[in-house]
C-alpha positions as CSV (number, residue, x, y, z in Angstrom):
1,X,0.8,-10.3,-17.1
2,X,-1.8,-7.7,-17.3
3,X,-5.1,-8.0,-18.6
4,X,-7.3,-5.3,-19.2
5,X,-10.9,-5.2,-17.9
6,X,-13.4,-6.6,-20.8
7,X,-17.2,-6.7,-21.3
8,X,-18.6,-9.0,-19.6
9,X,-19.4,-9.2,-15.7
10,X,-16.4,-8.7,-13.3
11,X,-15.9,-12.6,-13.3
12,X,-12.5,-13.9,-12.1
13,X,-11.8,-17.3,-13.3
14,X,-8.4,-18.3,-11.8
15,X,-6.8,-21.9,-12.7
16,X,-3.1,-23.3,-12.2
17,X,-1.9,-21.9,-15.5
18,X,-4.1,-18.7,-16.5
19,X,-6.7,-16.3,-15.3
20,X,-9.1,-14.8,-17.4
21,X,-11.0,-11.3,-16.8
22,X,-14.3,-10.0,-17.8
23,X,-15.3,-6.7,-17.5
24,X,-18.0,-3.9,-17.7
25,X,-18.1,-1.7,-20.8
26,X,-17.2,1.4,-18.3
27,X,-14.0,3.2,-19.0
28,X,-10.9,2.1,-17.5
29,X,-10.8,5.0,-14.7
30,X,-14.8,4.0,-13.3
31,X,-13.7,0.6,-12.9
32,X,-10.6,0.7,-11.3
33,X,-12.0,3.4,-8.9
34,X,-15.8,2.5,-8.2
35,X,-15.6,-1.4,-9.0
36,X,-12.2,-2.6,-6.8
37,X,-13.8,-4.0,-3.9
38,X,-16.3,-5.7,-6.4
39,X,-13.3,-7.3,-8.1
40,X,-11.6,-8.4,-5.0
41,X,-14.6,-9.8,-3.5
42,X,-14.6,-12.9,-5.8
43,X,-12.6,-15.8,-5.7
44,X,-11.9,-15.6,-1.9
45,X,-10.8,-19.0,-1.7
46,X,-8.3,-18.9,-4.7
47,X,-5.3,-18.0,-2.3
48,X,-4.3,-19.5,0.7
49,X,-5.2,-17.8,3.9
50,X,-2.3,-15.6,5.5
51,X,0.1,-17.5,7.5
52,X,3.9,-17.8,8.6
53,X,5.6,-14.9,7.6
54,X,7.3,-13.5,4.1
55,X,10.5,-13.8,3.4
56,X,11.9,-11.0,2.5
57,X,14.1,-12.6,-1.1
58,X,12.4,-11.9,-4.1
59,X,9.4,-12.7,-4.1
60,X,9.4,-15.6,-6.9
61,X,12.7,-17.1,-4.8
62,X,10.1,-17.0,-1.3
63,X,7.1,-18.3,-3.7
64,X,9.4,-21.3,-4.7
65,X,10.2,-22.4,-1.5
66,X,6.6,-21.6,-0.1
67,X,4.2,-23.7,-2.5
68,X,1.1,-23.8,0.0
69,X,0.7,-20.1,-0.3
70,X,1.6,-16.9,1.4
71,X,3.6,-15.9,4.3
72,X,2.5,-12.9,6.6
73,X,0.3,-12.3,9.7
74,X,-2.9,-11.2,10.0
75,X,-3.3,-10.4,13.4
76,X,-3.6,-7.6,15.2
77,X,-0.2,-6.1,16.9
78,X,-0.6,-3.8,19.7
79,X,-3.5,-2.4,21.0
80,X,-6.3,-4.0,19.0
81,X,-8.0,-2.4,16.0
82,X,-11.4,-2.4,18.6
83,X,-10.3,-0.4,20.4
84,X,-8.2,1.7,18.6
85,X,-9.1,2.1,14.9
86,X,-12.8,2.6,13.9
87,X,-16.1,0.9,14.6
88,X,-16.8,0.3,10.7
89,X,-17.5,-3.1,9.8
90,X,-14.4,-4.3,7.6
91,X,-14.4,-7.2,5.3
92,X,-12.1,-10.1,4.6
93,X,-9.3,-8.7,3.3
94,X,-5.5,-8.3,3.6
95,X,-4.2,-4.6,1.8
96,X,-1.3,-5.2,-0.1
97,X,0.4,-3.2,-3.5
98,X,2.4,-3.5,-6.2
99,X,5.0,-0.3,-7.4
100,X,6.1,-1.3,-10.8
101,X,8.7,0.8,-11.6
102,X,8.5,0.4,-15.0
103,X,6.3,2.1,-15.9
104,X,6.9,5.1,-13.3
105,X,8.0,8.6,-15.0
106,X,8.7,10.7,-12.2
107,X,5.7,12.6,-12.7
108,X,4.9,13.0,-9.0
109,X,1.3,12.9,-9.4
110,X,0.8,10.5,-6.8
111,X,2.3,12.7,-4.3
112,X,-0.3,15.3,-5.3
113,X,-3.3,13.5,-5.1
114,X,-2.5,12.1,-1.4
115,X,-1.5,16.0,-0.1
116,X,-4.6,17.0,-1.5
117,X,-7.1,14.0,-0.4
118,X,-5.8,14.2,3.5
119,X,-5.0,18.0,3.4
120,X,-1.6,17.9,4.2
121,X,1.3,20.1,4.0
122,X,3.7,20.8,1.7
123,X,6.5,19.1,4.3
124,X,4.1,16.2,4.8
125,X,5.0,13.4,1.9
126,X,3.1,10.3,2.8
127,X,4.2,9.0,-0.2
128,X,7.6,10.6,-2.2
129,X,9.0,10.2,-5.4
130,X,12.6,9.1,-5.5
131,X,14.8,9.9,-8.1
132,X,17.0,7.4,-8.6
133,X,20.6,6.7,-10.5
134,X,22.0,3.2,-11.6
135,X,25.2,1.5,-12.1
136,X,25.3,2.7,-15.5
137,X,24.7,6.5,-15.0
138,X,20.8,6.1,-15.6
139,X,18.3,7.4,-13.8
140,X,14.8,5.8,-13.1
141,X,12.2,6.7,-10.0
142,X,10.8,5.6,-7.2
143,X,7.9,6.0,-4.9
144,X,7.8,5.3,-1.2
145,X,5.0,4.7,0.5
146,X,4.5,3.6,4.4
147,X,5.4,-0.3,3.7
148,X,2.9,-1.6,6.1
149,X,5.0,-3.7,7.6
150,X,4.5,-7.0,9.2
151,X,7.0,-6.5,11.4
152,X,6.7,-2.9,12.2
153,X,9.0,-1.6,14.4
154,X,7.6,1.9,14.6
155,X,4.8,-0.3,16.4
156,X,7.4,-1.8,19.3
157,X,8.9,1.1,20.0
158,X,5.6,3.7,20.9
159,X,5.8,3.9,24.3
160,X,2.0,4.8,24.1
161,X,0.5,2.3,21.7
162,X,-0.5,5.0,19.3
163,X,0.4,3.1,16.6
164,X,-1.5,-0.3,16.5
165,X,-2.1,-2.4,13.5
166,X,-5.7,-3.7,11.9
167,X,-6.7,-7.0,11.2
168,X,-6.4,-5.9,7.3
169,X,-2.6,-5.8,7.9
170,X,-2.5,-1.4,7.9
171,X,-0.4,-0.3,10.0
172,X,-2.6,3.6,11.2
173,X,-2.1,5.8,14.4
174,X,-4.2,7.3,16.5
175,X,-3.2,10.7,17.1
176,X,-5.0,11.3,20.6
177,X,-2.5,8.9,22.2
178,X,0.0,9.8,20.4
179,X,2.5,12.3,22.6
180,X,5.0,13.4,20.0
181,X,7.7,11.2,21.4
182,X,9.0,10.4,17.9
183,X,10.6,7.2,18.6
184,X,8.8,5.7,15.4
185,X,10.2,8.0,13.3
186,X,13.1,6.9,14.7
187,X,12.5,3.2,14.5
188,X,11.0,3.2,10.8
189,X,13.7,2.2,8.6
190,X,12.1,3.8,5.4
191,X,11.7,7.5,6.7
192,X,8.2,7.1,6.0
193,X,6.7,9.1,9.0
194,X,6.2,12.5,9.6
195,X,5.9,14.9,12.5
196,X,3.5,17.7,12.8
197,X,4.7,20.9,13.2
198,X,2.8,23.2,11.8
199,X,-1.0,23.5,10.4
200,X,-0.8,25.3,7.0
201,X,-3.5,23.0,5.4
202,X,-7.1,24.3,4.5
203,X,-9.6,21.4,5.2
204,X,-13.4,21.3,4.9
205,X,-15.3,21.4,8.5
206,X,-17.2,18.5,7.6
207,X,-18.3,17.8,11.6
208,X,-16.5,14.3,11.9
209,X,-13.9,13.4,14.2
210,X,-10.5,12.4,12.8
211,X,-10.1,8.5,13.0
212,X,-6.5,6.8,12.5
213,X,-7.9,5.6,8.8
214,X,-8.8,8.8,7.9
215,X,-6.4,11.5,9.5
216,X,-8.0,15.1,8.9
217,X,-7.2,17.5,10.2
218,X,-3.4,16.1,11.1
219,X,-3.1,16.9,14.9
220,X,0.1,18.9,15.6
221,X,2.6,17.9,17.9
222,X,2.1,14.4,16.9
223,X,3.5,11.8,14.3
224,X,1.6,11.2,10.5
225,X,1.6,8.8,8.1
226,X,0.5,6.6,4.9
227,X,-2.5,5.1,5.8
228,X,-2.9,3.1,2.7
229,X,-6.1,4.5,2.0
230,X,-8.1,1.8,3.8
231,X,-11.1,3.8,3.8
232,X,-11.2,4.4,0.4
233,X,-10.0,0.3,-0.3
234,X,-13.0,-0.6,2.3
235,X,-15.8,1.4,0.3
236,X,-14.5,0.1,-3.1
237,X,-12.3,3.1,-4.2
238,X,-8.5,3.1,-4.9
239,X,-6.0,4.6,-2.9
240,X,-5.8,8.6,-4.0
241,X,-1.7,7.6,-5.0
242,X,-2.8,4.3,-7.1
243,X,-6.3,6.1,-8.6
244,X,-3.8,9.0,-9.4
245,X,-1.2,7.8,-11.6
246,X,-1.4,8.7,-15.0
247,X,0.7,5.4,-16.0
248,X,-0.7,2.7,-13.9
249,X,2.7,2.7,-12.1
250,X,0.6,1.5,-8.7
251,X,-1.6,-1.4,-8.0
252,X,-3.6,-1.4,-4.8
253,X,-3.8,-5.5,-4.1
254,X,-5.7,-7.7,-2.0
255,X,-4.0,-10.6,-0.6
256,X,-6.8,-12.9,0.6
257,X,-8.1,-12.7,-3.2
258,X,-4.9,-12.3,-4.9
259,X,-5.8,-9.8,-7.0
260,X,-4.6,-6.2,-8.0
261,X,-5.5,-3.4,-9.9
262,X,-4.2,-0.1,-11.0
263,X,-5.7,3.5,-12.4
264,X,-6.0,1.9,-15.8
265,X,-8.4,-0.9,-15.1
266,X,-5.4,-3.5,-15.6
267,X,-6.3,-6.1,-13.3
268,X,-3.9,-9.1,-12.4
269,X,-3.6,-12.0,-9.8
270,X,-1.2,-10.9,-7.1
271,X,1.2,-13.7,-7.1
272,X,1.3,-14.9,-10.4
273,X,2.0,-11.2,-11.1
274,X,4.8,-10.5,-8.5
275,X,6.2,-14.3,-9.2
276,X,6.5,-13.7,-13.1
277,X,7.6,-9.9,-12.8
278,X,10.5,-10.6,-10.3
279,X,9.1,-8.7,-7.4
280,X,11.4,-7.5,-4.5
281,X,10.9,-6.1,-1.4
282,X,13.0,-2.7,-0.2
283,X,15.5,-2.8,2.6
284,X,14.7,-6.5,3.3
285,X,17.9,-6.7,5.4
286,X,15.8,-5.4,8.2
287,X,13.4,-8.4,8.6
288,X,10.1,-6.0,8.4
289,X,8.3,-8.0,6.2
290,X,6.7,-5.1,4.2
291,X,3.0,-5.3,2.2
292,X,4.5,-3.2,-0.7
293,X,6.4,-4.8,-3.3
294,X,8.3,-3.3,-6.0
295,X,9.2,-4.8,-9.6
296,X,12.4,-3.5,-10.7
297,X,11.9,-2.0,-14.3
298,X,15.7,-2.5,-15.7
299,X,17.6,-4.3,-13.0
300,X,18.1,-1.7,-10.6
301,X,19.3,-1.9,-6.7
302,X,16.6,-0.2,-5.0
303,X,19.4,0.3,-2.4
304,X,21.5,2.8,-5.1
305,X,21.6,6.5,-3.5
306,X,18.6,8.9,-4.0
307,X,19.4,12.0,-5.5
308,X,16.1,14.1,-4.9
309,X,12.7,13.9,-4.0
């Protein structure tokens, strides 16, 4: 159930039943952006640590059989985040989000604000908007992010170990290893990586090296993709697709907390929220064990054909 932020002091008071939500008097928009890490960093001890892998049922039928707390792994796969990912000091956490689809109109806006944020290209959509039809002739939508999977199998497949993933549970590249192979794109199961061919983009010179959490420029030749906005997640910010959204469709979560929050300053615990909304995962058939959940706003099969995008 959502609650919206209140007045008093970014408290989190979570019990068997209930949680309960205070607040600062800032607007909805200033706290979900500038006051996320502040909300997840409470309560760190009011989830169980990450353990022995999600199955991938709906979430309330895994959570049922799974009483002592969540499934997953936290480890590094592949070359380790050290080596590979950047030297910034990171803090407990374990990235996770919520698409609920009920409240998603198509609008596309998340799509926008990630292009623009990691100056892509037109052809480059790190996360794209579905349109969807049911059963029943209706049509509904659906965004698609990079599922940071726990079982990636873009990750087995680089023959380089360009793609590697953090001790947060992101799953980032590093385009100097990368050679343009594009076995990952191959491997990934959800279409959710890109190659670059071309360099049509106009991106500040800001003097910085590209890193694998923040991609800019994108390197041609070699393979993109969602980075969940870790950066942004690790300074306190929203991802740019969750900050976005003009309907709080996207909820950037944290599993070691079990919080989430979206662009309107509702903020919710993770598992009472995915448990009570009927959460699935996408394409579970294929034993990835994704960090994105979904919560199906009429009923519909995830699965049903997408008709544009």
């Amino acid at each position: 159930m959502d609650e919206r932020a209140g007045e008093s002091g970014m408290k989190l008071l979570f019990n068997k039943n209930q949680h309960d939500i205070d607040g600062d008097s800032e607007n909805a928009n200033e706290v979900s952006r500038r006051k996320f890490l502040k909300i997840v960093g409470v309560g760190a001890g009011s989830v169980a640590a990450v353990g022995a892998g999600i199955e991938l049922i709906p979430y309330k039928a895994w959570a049922d059989s799974n009483p002592n707390g969540w499934g997953g792994n936290s480890g590094v796969s592949g070359m380790s985040a050290a080596t590979m990912g950047s030297s910034q000091e990171v803090g407990n956490h374990q990235w996770a989000m919520v698409i609920d689809l009920r409240n998603c109109d198509g609008c596309k806006s998340c799509t926008a604000a990630c292009q623009k944020a990691h100056y892509l290209t037109e052809d480059q959509t790190w996360i794209r908007v579905f349109e969807m039809g049911d059963s029943q002739g209706n049509t509904y939508y659906m965004p698609r992010p990079c599922m940071q999977c726990e079982n990636p199998p873009c990750l087995d497949v680089c023959p380089v170990h360009a793609t590697f993933r953090t001790d947060q549970g992101v799953v980032l590249v590093n385009q100097g290893r990368c050679i343009g192979c594009r076995m990952c794109m191959a491997a990934c199961p959800y279409q959710a990586r890109y190659f670059n061919w071309k360099a049509g983009a106009k991106y500040p010179d800001t003097g910085v090296a590209p890193t694998p959490e923040f991609p800019v420029p994108q390197r041609l030749g070699t393979a993109g993709k969602c980075t969940f906005c870790v950066g942004n997640l690790n300074h306190g910010l929203m991802s740019e697709c969750a900050s976005a959204c003009p309907m709080g469709t996207i909820y950037n979560g944290d599993m070691i907390t079990d919080v989430a929050i979206n662009s309107l300053g509702n903020t919710v615990k993770l598992s009472k929220f995915l448990y009570e909304n009927d959460a699935v995962a996408y394409k579970d058939e294929y034993n990835t064990h994704p960090r994105v959940w979904y919560i199906p706003g009429h009923g519909q099969n995830l699965d049903t054909n997408a008709t544009t995008g």
